[in-house]
N, C-alpha and C positions, 0 to 999 in steps of 0.2 A: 595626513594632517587632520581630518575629522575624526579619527579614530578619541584621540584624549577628549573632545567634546560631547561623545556618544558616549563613553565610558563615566564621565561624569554624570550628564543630563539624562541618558536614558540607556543603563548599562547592560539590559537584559534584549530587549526589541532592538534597537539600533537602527532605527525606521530610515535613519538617511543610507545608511550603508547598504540594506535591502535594498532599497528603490535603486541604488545604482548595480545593484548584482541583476533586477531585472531585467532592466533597461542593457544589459552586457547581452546577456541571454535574449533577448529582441535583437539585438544588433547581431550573436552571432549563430542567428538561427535564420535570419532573413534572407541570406541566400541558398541556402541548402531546402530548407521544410518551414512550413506554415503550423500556425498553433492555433488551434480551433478551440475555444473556451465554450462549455454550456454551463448554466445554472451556476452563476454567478451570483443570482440572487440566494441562495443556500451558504453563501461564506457567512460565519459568524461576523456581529458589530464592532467595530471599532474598540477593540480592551476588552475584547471577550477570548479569551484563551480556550482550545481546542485541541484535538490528537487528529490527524489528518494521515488518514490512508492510503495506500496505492498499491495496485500491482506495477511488477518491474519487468520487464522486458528490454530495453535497454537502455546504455548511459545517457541517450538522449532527456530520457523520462524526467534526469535534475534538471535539466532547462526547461522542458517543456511544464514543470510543475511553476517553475516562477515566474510564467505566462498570466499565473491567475492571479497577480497583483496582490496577493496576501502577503501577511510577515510573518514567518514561519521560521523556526529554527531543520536542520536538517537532524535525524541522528544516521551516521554515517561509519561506515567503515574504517579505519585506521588509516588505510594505505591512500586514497583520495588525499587526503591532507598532506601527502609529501608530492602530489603532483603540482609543477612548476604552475603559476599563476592561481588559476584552481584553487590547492589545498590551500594556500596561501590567503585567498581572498573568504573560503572557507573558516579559516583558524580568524581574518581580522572579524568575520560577522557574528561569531559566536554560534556557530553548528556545533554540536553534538558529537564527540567521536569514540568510536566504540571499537575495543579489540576482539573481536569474533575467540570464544570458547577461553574466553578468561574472566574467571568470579569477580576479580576485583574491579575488574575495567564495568565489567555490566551492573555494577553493586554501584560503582560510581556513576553510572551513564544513568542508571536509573533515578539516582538524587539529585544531577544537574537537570532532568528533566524534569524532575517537581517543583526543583526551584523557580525554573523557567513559567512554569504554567503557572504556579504561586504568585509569579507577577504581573503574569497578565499576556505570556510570549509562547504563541503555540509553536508547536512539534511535531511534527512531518516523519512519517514512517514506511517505509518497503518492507509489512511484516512478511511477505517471504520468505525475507531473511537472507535473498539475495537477487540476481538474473536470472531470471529463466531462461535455463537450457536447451528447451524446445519450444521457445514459443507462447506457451500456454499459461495459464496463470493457475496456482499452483497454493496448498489450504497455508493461510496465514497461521504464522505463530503468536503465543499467546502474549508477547513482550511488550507491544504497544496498549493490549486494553488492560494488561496491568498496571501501566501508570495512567491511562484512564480511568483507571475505577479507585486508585488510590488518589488524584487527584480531585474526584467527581466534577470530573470536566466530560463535554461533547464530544463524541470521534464521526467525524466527517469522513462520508468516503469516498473516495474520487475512483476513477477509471480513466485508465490512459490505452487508449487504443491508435495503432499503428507506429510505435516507434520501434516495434521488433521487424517490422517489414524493411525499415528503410535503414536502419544499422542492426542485422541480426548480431545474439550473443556469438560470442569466438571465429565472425567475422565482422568485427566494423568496420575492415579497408574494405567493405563492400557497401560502403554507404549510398543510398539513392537520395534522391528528391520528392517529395510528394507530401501529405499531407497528417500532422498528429492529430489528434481529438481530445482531448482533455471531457470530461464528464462530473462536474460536481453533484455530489447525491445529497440529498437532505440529511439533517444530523441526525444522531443517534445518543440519545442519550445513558450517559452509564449509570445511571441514578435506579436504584428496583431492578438493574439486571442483573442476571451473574456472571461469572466472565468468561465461560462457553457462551450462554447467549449475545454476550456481546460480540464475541469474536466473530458466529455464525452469520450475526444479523449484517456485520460488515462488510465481510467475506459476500451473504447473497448482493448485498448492494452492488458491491465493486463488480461481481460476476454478471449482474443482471444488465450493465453497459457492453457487454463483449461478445461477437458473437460466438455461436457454439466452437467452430473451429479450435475457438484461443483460448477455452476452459478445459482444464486437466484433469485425468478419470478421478484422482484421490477428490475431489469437491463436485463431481454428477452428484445427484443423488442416486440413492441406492436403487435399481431396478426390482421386480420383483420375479424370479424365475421362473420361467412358461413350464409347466408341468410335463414330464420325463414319463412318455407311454414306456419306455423299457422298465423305469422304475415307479409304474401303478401299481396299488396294492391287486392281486389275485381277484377274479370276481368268481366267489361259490357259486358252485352249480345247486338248480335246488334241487332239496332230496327229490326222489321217487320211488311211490312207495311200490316196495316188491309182493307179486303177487303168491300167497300162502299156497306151496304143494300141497295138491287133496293125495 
């Protein structure tokens, strides 16, 4: 019923339909796990559109993101939107959906999210580009601060730690109880950067909330290698000098 009201009066945000997808995700996250919000005060102002980060670990992570009371669009996978209730409340909010390894679908995912941020409606990313398969958080793709930086809009980065402990990937019937953390980082702006350093600087953001365990060897930095006594160079011996037969 709100739907044609939202679609007239505010057809990009849809700020009533939001507040009721969180308010769903508070109700159905209240008996299972708790959502621990930090750095609240780092969400952009009211009509400020932004590219919003995260590592993924698991599918808990979409509810635990819309803990943080912002209005965000999702960009999202294909196959979510055919899930029963879900995709459906999905497709009524205006998420973002994207067909994985198809030009057209990312050629158009990429203009409805300029559009979005053109009005004022930020955009929620897992540049991973997917779950992480063990755990650990893993070097983001370049797909979100490209429409950051074609938009010159903020990218926010967030840190979600502990939703892979309590529904691991390729087992969520092994879901526990206990506690997520959410981590809002201060913004980053894509204005004078390029878009390796943007990627980099989000990437350390998001990493710098997690602890070592849950960071993946492709994003350590690079070590530098302890020197190899097998392969020292030779040390010359010094001449001496030989004594002239009389």
């Amino acid at each position: 019923m709100l739907l044609p009201f939202e679609l007239m009066f505010d057809r990009y945000r849809r700020h009533i339909l939001n507040k009721i997808n969180q308010f769903w995700a508070r109700v159905a996250a209240w008996p299972f796990y708790g959502v621990i919000v930090e750095g609240r005060e780092n969400l952009p102002p009211p009509g400020e559109a932004v590219i919003y980060v995260a590592n993924h670990q698991s599918y808990l992570d979409i509810t635990a993101l819309l803990h943080m009371g912002a209005d965000f669009k999702y960009v999202s996978k294909a196959a979510l939107f055919m899930v029963p209730f879900l995709g459906w409340a999905m497709f009524l909010t205006g998420h973002v959906r994207l067909v994985r390894d198809d030009r057209e679908s990312q050629q158009k995912c990429l203009k409805q999210c300029d559009t979005l941020l053109r009005n004022g409606t930020s955009v929620a990313f897992f540049p991973e580009g997917t779950r992480s398969q063990d755990g650990k958080m893993h070097a983001f793709k370049k797909g979100a601060f490209m429409v950051a930086a074609r938009a010159r809009v903020n990218v926010v980065p967030v840190t979600i730690e502990g939703s892979g402990d309590l529904m691991p990937s390729r087992n969520e019937y092994l879901m526990t109880c206990g506690d997520i953390r959410v981590r809002i980082h201060p913004p980053i702006a894509s204005r004078g950067r390029s878009l390796e350093s943007l990627r980099l600087a989000a990437q350390e953001a998001v990493a710098s909330g997690l602890p070592d365990r849950l960071i993946g060897d492709d994003i350590r930095p690079r070590k530098l290698e302890a020197p190899n006594p097998a392969r020292a160079a030779p040390v010359e011996a010094p001449e001496v000098p030989i004594p002239e037969k009389r």
